[in-house]
N, C-alpha and C positions, 0 to 999 in steps of 0.2 A: 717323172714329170708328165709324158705321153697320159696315162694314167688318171693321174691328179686331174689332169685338163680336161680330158674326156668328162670323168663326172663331177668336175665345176661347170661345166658347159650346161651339162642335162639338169642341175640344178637350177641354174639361173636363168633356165628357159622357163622352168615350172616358176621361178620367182617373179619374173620380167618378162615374159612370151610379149604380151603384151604390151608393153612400155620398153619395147627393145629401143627405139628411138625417138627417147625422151628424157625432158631435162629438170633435174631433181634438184629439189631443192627440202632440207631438212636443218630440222637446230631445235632449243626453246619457241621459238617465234618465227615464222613464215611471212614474208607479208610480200605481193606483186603489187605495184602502185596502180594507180589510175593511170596513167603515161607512159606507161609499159606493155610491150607487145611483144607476147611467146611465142613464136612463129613453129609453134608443134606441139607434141601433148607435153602435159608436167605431173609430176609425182610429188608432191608438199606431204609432208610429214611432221608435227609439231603440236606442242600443247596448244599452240592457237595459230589456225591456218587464216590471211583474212588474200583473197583474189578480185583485186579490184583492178587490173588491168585488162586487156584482153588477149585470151588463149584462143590461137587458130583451131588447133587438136583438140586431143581430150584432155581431162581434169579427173586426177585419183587424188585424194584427200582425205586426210587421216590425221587427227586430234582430239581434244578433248572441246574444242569451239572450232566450226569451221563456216566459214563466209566466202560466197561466191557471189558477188557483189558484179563484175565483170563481164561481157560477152564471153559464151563460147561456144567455139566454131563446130566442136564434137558434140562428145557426150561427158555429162559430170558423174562421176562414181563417188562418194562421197560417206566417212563412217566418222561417228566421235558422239560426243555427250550431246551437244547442241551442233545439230545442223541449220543451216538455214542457206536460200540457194533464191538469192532475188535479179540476180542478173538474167539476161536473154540467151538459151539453150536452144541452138540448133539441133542436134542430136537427140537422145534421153537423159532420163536423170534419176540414177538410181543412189538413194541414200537411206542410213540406218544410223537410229541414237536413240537417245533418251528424248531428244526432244526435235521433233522434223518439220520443218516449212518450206516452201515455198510459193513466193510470191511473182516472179517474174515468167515470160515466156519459153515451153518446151515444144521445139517443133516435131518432134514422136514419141515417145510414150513415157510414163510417169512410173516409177516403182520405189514406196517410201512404206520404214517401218520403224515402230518408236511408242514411246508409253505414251503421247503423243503427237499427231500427225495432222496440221493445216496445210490445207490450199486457200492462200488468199483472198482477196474478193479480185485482186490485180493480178492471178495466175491464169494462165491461157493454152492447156494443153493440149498440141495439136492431134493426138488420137487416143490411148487406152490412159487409165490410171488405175493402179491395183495399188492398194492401202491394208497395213495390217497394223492397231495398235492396241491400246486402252480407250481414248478418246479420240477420232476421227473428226475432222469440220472441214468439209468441201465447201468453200466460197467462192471460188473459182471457177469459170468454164472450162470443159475438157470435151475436144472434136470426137470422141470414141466413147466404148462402154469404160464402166467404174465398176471394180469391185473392190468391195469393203469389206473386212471382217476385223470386229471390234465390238468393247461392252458396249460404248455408246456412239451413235454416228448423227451427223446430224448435216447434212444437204442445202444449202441455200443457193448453189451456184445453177450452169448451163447445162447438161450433159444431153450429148450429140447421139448416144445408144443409150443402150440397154443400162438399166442399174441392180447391181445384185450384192446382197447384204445378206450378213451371217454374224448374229450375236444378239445382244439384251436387246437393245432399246435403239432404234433411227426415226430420225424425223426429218421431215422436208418442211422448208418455211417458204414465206409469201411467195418467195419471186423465185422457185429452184422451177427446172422444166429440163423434164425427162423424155428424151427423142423416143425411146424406146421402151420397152417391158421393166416393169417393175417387179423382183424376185423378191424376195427376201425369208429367210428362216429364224425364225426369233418368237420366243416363249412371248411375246409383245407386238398386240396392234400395233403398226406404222402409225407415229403422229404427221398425219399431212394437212398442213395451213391451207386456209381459201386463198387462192391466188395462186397455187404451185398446178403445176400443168406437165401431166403423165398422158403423155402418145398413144402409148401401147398399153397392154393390159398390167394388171396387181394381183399379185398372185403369191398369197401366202403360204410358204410350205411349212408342214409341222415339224416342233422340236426332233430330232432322230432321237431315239429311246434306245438309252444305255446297253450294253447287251449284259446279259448275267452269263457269269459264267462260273463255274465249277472250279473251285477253289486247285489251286495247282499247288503240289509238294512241292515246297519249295527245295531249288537247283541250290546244290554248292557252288559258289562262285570261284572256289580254290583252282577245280582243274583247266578253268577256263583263262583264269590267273595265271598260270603255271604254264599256259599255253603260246599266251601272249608274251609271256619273259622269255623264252626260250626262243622264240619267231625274232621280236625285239634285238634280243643280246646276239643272236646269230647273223642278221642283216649288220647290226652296228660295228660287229666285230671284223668281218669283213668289208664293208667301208673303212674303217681302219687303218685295214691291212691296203687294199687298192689304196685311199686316197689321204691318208697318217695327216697330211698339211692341211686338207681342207673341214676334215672332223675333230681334230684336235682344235684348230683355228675354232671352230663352232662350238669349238666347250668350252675355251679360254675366252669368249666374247659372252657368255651366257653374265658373269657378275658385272660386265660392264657397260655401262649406260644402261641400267633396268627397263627403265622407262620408253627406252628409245625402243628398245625390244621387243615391250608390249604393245609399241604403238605399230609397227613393222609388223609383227603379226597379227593382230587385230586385223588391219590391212589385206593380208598374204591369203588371212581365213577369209575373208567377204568377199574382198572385189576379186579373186583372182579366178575361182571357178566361173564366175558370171562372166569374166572378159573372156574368158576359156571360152565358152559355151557360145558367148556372142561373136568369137573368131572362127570357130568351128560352123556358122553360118554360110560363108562365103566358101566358093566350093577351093579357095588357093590356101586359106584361111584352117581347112578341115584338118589335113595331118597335124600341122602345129597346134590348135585346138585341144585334137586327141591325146597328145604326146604332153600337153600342157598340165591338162587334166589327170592323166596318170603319173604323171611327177608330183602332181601336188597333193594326191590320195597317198604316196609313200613317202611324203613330206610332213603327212598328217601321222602316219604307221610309226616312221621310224624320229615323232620329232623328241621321243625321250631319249636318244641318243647320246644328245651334244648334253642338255639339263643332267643327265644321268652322270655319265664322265665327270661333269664339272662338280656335280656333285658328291662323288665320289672319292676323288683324287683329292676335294676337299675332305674328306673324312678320316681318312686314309690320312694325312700328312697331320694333321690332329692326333693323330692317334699313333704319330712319331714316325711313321712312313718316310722313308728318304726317297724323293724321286719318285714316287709310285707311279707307274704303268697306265697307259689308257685303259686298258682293257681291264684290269684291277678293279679303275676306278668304274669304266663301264658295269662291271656285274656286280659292285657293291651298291654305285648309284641308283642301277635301275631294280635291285631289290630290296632299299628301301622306298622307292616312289610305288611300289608294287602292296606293299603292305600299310604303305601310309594308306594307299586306295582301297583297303578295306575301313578305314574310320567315317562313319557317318559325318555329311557332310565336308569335312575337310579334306576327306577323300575324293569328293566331287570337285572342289577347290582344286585341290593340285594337279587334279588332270588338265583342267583348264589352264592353268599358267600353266604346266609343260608343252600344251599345243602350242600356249602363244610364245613363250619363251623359245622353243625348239623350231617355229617358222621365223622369228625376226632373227635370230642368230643365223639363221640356213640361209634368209637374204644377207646379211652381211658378210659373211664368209663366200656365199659366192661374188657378192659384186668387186670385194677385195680379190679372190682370184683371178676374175676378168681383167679388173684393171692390169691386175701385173702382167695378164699375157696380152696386152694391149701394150704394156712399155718394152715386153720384149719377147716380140712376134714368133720367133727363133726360137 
């Protein structure tokens, strides 16, 4: 048990460093009312997150629509299909979707990405904003520089510095006014309206030209294959052996709640290196930062693990197995995900659902270990 605890502990740090003192809330549907107040950060997880209360902390958010409608006190970290984020941010606001806005106040810096990416005309960033999509539309004021990279960008807001652009096509209309230098690299004159007012100088850099390069033999990807299975199956197999409750637990949760799974990792992969990194700022913050970050690169290494097993010991009892073994199913699972990952495209597929599926299982199986040594300390 000693054992077990130890690396449920090192796991759920890499899972939660960050939201070690915070209050979750998960299901089909999220919803904090207008009349409600979180008096610390929250972790919402759901096909539709809507936060219309106010949160003192911070705000991690993860669905497939998520609305932050609510003051908050922190910083909003925010991933799903459609984000939008029109309440008043103390903190930052970093989110990613298919579809990203924000309209309300960010009192330090902005970081959004998405096939597309508005700032309102009612957004008010109080220092940097870096944007990467398809279509970019600044309508908003932002107190710092802006960088933008995207096919199309197009400027009509305040910006307090410098502005720097990489891609097809930007434009500035009537009323945008740039404090600072104007950069931009694009195969495309800047359309700039009469009435837009640039501070600093305009300064077009040319497209970067392609390198040529000398056609390379192509590598076998087998023994690099073969590399990874053996590193893989060797880590997994000893996890196992040290921790049998908390990796078996991790394969037995891979068929259940699918959904929930993908949405926990999805989650685990964006916001967790960023809260890492942004822990690792403060000099109390550094160790756990470090220690964050390196559980969540061997979280990423070993997350065919749990998928592996599960799917394996599924094959295996198919194929009339009684009881088959972890480890069975370990090296039968993880060498079919291994040869599925030489098929065009659906080989690229399945690596992805096994990242994501192998980080939302590795959060649930630790938070389940925690609680239980939370009800019995002993």
């Amino acid at each position: 048990m000693a054992r077990s605890a130890i690396w449920s502990l090192c796991l759920m740090l890499m899972v939660s460093s960050p939201v070690l003192a915070t209050e979750f809330r998960v299901g089909k549907s999220v919803s904090v009312p207008v009349d409600e107040v979180i008096d610390d950060d929250l972790f919402a997880a759901a096909n539709s997150v809507l936060i219309a209360g106010k949160v003192t902390g911070d705000v991690f958010a993860a669905g497939q629509t998520v609305r932050v409608t609510g003051p908050v006190g922190g910083s909003v970290m925010a991933a799903g299909r459609d984000v939008r984020v029109t309440g008043d941010v103390e903190g930052s606001v970093w989110a990613a979707g298919q579809s990203v806005s924000l309209s309300g106040s960010v009192g330090r810096n902005a970081a959004a990405a998405g096939q597309t990416v508005v700032i309102e005309e009612t957004a008010d960033i109080g220092r940097d904003l870096h944007a990467a999509g398809n279509t970019l539309d600044v309508d908003g004021d932002v107190g710092g520089r802006v960088s933008l990279a995207a096919q199309t960008a197009a400027v009509r807001g305040d910006i307090g510095g410098m502005l720097r652009f990489k891609g097809d096509s930007l434009s500035l209309g009537p009323g945008a006014r740039v404090g600072g230098d104007l950069v931009y690299r694009s195969p495309e004159e800047a359309e700039i309206a009469a009435g837009a007012e640039i501070s600093g100088k305009t300064q077009k850099l040319a497209p970067r030209p392609r390198p040529t390069r000398e056609p390379r033999k192509p590598r076998s990807p087998v023994i690099p294959a073969v590399i990874f299975f053996v590193t893989v199956f060797g880590c997994g197999a000893v996890g196992l052996a040290a921790a049998p409750r908390f990796f078996v637990g991790a394969a037995n949760a891979v068929g259940n709640r699918p959904w929930w799974n993908l949405l926990l990792g999805l989650l685990a992969l964006i916001v967790l290196p960023i809260t890492a990194v942004v822990v690792c700022v403060t000099v109390i913050g550094l160790p756990l930062g470090i220690l964050a970050l390196v559980l969540w690169g061997a979280a990423l290494l070993l997350s065919g693990v749990p998928v592996g097993t599960s799917v394996g010991r599924w094959l295996l009892a198919k194929l009339g197995s009684v009881g088959p073994s972890a480890y069975a199913g370990l090296f039968l699972g993880l060498l079919l995900l291994t040869l599925v990952g030489f098929v065009p495209y659906l080989g690229g597929l399945t690596k992805v659902l096994t990242v994501l599926f192998g980080l939302g299982v590795y959060a649930r199986a630790a938070k389940g270990v925690l609680a239980e040594m939370r009800s019995h300390p002993t």
